[in-house]
Structure formats: structure tokens, C-alpha cells
ROBA-549720 format. One record per residue (C-alpha): residue number from 1; residue in one letter; x, y, z. Coordinates in steps of 0.5 Angstrom, whole numbers, always signed. Example, Ala and Ser with C-alpha at 12.3 -4.5 7.8 and 13.67 -1.06 7.14 Angstrom:
<r n="1" res="A" u="+25" v="-9" w="+16"/>
<r n="2" res="S" u="+27" v="-2" w="+14"/>
! end
This chain:
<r n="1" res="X" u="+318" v="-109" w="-83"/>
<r n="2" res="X" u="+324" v="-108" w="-79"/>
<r n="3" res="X" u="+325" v="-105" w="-72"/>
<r n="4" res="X" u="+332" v="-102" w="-71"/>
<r n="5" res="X" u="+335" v="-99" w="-66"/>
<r n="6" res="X" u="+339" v="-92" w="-66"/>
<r n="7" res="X" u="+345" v="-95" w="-68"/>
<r n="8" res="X" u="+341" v="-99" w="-74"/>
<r n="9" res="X" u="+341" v="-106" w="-71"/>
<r n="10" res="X" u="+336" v="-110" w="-72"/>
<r n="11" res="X" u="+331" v="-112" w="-66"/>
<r n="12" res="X" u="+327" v="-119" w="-66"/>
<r n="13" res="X" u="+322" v="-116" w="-61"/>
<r n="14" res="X" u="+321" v="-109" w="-58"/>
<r n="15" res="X" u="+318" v="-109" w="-50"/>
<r n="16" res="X" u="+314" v="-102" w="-48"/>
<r n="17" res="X" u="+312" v="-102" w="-40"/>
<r n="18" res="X" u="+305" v="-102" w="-39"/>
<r n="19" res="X" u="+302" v="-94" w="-38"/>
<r n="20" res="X" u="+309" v="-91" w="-43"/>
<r n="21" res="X" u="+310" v="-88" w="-49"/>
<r n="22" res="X" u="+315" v="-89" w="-54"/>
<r n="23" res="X" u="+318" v="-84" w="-59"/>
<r n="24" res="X" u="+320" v="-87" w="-66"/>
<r n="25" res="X" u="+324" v="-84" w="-72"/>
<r n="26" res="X" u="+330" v="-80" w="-73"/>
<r n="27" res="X" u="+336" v="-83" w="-68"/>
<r n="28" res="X" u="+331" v="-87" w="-64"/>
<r n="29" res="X" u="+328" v="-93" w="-65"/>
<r n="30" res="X" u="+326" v="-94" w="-72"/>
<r n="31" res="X" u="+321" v="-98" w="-76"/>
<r n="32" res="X" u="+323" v="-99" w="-84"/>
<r n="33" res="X" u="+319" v="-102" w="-88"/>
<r n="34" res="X" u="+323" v="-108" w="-93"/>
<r n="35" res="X" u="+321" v="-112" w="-99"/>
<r n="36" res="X" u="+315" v="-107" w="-101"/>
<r n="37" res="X" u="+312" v="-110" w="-108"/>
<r n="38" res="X" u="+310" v="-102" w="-109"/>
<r n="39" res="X" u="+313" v="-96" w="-109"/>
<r n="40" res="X" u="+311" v="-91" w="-104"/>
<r n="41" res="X" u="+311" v="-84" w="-103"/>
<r n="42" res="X" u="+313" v="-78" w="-99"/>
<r n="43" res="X" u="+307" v="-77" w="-95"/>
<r n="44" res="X" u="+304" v="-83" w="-97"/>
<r n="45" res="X" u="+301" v="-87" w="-90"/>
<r n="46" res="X" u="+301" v="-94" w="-89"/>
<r n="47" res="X" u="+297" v="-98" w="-84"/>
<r n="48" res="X" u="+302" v="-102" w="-79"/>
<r n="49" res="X" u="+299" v="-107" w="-74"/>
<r n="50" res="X" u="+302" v="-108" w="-67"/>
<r n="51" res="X" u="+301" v="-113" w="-63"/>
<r n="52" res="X" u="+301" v="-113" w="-56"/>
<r n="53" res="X" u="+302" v="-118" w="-51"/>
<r n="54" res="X" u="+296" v="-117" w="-46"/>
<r n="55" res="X" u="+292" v="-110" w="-50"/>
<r n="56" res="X" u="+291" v="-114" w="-56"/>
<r n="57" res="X" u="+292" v="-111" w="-64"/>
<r n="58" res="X" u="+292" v="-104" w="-66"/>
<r n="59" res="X" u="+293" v="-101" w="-72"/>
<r n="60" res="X" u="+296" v="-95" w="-74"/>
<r n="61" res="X" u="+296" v="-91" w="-80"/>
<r n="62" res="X" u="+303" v="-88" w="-81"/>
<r n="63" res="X" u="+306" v="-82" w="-85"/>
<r n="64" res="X" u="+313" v="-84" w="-89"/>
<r n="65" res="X" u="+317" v="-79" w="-89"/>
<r n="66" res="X" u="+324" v="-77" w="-93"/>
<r n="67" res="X" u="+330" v="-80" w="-90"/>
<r n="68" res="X" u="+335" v="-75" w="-88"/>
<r n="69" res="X" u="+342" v="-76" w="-87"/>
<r n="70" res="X" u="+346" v="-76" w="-81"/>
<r n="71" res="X" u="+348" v="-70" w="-77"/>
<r n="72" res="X" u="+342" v="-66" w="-82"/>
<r n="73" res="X" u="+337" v="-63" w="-78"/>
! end
């Protein structure tokens, strides 16, 4: 997996201040996974395992969603 910022650039570590929220996808940040062994579907979910520095591990099943292109809503 690899975290890249709106403009598609690859972050090594991301920050989230204790007590916030933070939006994935579209032209946010964004999660993409690389190097899959599979493939995977549309609508297909994967467990994804975050790691936060003080609140432990947190695993979340997220939903893959077709990409979409620039500038199409």
C-alpha cells in the first residue's frame, strides 16, 4: 500500500492529530494498493491495518472503488 497526496505523490508517514478526522479518496489523500498478487473487484473490500503511534493497531475493511478520471464527477 501506498499513501499519496492530491497531487499523487507518495507520502512515507502520514500525521492525524489526536481527537480529528481525516477524509480519504478522490482528490484527498488517497490509499492505493501496489504489487497485489490478486486481482481485485469493484465493491470487493480489503482489510487495511493501521498502526497509530499512542491508540495501538486498528484494522478496517475498506471498499474498492472504480477509479475515476480527472475532472469527472
Amino acid at each position: 500500500m501506498v499513501i499519496l497526496d492530491h497531487e499523487g505523490h507518495e507520502l512515507e508517514n502520514l500525521r492525524i492529530p489526536a481527537d480529528s478526522e481525516l477524509m480519504l479518496g478522490g482528490d484527498l489523500i488517497r490509499i492505493e494498493a501496489v504489487g497485489l498478487s490478486q486481482t481485485i473487484k469493484t465493491y470487493e473490500t480489503l482489510p487495511i491495518l493501521f498502526v497509530f503511534e499512542h491508540a495501538g493497531k486498528v484494522t478496517v475493511h475498506a471498499r474498492v472503488e472504480k477509479l475515476q478520471s480527472v475532472g469527472q464527477q
